[in-house]
C-alpha positions in Angstrom: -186.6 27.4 -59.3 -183.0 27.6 -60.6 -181.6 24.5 -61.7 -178.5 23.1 -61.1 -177.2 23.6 -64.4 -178.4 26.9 -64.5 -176.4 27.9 -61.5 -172.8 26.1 -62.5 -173.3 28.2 -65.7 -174.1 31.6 -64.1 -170.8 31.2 -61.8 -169.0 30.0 -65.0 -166.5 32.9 -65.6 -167.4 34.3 -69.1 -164.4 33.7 -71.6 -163.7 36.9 -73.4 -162.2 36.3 -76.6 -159.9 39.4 -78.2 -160.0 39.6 -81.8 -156.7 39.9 -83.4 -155.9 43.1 -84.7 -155.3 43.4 -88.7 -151.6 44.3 -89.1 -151.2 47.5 -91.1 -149.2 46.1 -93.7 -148.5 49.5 -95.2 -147.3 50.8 -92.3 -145.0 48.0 -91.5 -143.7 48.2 -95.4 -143.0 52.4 -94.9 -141.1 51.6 -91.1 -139.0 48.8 -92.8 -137.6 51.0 -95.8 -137.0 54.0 -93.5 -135.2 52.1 -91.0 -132.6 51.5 -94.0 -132.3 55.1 -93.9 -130.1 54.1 -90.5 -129.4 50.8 -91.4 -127.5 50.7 -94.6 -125.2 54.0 -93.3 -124.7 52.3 -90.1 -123.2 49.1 -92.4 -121.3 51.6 -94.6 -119.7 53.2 -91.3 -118.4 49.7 -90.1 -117.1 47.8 -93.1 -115.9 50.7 -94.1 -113.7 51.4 -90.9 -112.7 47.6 -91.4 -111.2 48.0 -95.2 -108.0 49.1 -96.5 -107.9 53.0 -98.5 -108.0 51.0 -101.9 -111.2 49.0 -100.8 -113.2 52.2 -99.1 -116.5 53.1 -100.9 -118.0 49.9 -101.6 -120.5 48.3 -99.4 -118.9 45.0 -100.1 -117.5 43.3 -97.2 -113.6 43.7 -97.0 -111.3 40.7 -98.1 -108.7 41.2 -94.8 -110.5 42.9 -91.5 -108.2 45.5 -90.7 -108.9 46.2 -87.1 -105.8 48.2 -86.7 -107.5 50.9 -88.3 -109.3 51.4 -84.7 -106.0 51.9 -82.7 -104.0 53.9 -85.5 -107.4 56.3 -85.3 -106.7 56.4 -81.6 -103.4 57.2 -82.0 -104.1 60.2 -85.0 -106.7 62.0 -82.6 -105.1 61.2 -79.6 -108.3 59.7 -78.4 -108.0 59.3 -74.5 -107.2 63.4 -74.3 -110.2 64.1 -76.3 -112.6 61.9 -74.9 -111.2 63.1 -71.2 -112.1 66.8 -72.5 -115.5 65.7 -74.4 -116.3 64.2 -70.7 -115.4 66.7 -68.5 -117.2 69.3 -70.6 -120.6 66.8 -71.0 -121.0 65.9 -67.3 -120.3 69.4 -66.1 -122.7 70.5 -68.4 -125.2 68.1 -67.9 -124.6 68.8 -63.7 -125.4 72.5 -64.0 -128.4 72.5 -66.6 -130.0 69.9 -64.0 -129.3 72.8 -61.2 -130.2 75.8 -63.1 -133.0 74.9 -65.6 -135.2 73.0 -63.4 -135.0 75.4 -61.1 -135.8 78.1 -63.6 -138.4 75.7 -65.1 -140.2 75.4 -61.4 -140.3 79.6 -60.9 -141.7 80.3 -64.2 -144.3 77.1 -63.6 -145.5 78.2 -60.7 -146.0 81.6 -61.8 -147.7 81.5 -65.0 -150.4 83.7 -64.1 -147.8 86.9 -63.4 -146.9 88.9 -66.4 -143.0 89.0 -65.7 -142.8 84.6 -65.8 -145.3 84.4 -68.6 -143.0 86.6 -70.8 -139.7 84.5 -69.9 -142.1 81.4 -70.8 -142.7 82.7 -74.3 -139.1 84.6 -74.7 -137.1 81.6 -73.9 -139.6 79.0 -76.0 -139.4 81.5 -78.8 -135.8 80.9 -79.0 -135.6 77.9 -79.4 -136.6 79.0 -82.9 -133.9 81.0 -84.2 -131.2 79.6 -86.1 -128.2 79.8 -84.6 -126.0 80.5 -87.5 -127.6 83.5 -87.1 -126.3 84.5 -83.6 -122.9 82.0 -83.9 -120.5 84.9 -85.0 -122.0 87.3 -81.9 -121.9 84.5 -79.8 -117.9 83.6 -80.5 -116.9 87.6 -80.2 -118.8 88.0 -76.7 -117.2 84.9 -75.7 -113.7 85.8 -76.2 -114.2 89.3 -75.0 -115.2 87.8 -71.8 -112.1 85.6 -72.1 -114.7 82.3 -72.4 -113.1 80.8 -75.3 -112.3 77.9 -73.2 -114.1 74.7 -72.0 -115.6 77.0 -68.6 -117.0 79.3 -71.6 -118.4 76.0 -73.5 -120.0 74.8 -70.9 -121.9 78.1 -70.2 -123.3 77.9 -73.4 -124.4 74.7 -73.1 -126.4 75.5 -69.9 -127.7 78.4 -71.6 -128.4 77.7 -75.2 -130.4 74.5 -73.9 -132.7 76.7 -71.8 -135.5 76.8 -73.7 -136.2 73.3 -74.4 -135.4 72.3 -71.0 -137.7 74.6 -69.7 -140.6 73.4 -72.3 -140.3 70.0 -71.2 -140.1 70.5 -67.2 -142.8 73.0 -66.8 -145.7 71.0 -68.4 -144.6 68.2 -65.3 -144.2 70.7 -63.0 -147.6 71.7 -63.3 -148.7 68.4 -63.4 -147.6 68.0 -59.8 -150.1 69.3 -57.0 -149.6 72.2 -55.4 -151.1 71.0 -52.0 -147.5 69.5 -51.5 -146.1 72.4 -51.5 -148.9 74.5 -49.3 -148.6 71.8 -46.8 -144.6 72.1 -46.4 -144.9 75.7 -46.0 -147.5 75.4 -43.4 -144.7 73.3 -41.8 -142.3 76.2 -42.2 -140.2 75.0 -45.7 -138.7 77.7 -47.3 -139.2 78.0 -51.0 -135.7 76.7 -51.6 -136.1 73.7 -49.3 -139.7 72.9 -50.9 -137.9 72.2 -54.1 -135.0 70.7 -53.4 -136.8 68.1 -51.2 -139.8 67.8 -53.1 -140.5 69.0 -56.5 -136.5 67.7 -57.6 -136.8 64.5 -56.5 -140.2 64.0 -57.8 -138.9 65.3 -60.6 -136.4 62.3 -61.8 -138.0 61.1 -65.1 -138.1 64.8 -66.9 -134.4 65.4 -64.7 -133.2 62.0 -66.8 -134.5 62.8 -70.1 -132.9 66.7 -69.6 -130.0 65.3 -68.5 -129.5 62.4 -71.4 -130.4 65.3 -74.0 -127.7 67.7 -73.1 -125.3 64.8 -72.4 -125.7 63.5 -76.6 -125.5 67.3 -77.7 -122.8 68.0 -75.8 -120.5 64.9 -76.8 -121.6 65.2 -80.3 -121.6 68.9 -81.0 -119.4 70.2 -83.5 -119.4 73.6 -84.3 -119.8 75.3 -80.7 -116.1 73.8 -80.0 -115.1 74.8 -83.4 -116.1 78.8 -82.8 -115.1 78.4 -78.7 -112.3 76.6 -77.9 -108.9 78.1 -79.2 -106.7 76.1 -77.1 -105.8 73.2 -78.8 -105.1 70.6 -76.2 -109.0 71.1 -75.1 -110.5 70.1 -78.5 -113.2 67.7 -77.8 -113.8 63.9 -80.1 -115.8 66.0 -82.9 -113.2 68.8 -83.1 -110.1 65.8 -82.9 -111.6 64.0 -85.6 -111.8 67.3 -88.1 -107.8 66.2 -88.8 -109.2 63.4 -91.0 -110.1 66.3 -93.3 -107.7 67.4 -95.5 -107.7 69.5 -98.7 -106.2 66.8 -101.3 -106.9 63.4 -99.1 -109.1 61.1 -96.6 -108.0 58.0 -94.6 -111.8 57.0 -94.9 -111.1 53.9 -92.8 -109.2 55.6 -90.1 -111.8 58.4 -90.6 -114.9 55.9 -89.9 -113.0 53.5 -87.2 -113.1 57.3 -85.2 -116.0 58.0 -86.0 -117.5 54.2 -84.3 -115.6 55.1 -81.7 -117.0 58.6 -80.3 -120.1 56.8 -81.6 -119.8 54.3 -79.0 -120.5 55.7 -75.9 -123.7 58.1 -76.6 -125.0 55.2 -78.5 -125.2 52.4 -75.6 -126.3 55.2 -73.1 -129.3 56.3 -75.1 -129.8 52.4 -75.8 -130.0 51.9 -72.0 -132.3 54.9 -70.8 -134.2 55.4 -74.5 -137.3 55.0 -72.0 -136.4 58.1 -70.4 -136.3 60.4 -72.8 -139.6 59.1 -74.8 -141.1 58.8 -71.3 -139.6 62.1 -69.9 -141.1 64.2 -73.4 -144.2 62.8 -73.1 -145.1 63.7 -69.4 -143.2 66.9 -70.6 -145.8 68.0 -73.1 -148.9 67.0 -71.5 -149.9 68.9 -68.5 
């Protein structure tokens, strides 16, 4: 015969007790003096943009805060015409790698087992492996030959150069998706075309955000594809306006740094906002 006491303690829920976990104190130590790696730069940058000439170099904190160094930076790049071009060419850039390289990404996923699609798998992942100093000088004479040297031409490149990784990190989801979805709207009469644009895109959305917030920071920040491209001068992007702060006997350094915080800016509070998407977005990307 059970007892009462018996019984209250059988329907007792059990308390489960977690042990802490031991803190890795080593670990902690190494992430603490690498994130000075960022830190101590990223301080340099801003007191620096904040000084007088005469007071730039030192990482002591300036005696008078000279924020006009932020508009007379504005004013020596001509800022709101280069950030205009550096926009147009990002979000045109990041509009047509979301339309062509997913698209590519979904034929050569679903085709892996044919020859032909294997081959463009392995061709276009093998590129992303080649320097491109190596083709950069073949790159700038095919564009200009083509008459591409402009921002149409830039953005091409961008589409095209990013290819490869695009593709590495949308097929692994793609085949992650099931392909009953897409037996079951052809059975309904889909088309291929409509099967993706109405299914596989949409489920799509965290690997389409990380691809697109990747080629939108290479884009803004690039440097030396708008150096070899662009030979008009009114379309020079932020990185190609602020080369003028280099000069053979002299630097502004404060000038120099309040422009560089500036094209800094934006890139730095989107990735801030959606950093979930593109650690998210490479992780489902990897693992099939």
């Amino acid at each position: 015969m059970i007892t009462m006491s018996a019984a209250i303690t059988s329907t007792r829920p059990v308390k489960k007790y977690r042990k802490d976990r031991n803190i890795n104190w080593w670990l902690t130590a190494a992430v603490a003096v690498l994130s000075l790696t960022v830190l101590v730069p990223l301080y340099f940058t801003i007191v620096t943009a904040l000084k007088t000439p005469a007071e730039a170099g030192t990482f002591s904190l300036p005696t008078a805060w000279q924020w006009h160094n932020f508009a007379d930076a504005s004013a020596k790049v001509n800022y709101p015409k280069a950030a205009l071009n550096s926009a147009i060419i990002t979000v045109a850039a990041v509009v047509l790698t979301l339309l062509t390289n997913t698209f590519v990404a979904y034929a050569v996923a679903r085709n892996m087992d044919k020859r032909f699609f294997r081959f463009l798998y392995y061709f276009f992942i093998a590129a992303m492996f080649v320097p491109f100093p190596v083709v950069m000088l073949p790159i700038a004479k095919q564009m200009g030959s083509w008459h591409l040297d402009n921002q149409l031409g830039l953005i091409l490149l961008y589409m095209t150069l990013g290819l490869g990784t695009n593709l590495f990190i949308a097929t692994g989801f793609i085949r992650s998706i099931p392909i009953s979805l897409e037996e079951a709207a052809r059975i309904d009469g889909a088309s291929t075309w409509r099967i993706f644009w109405k299914i596989i895109f949409p489920l799509m959305s965290p690997i389409n955000a990380t691809i697109a917030i990747l080629t939108a920071l290479w884009a803004w920040n690039d440097f030396l594809l708008p150096l070899i491209i662009l030979t008009d001068q009114s379309s020079q992007t932020i990185p190609l306006a602020q080369y003028v702060f280099s000069s053979q006997f002299a630097t502004n350094y404060p000038m120099a740094f309040a422009s560089y915080l500036m094209a800094m800016a934006p890139v730095l509070v989107v990735y801030v906002l959606a950093q979930k998407w593109v650690i998210g977005g490479v992780m489902r990307g990897a693992v099939k």
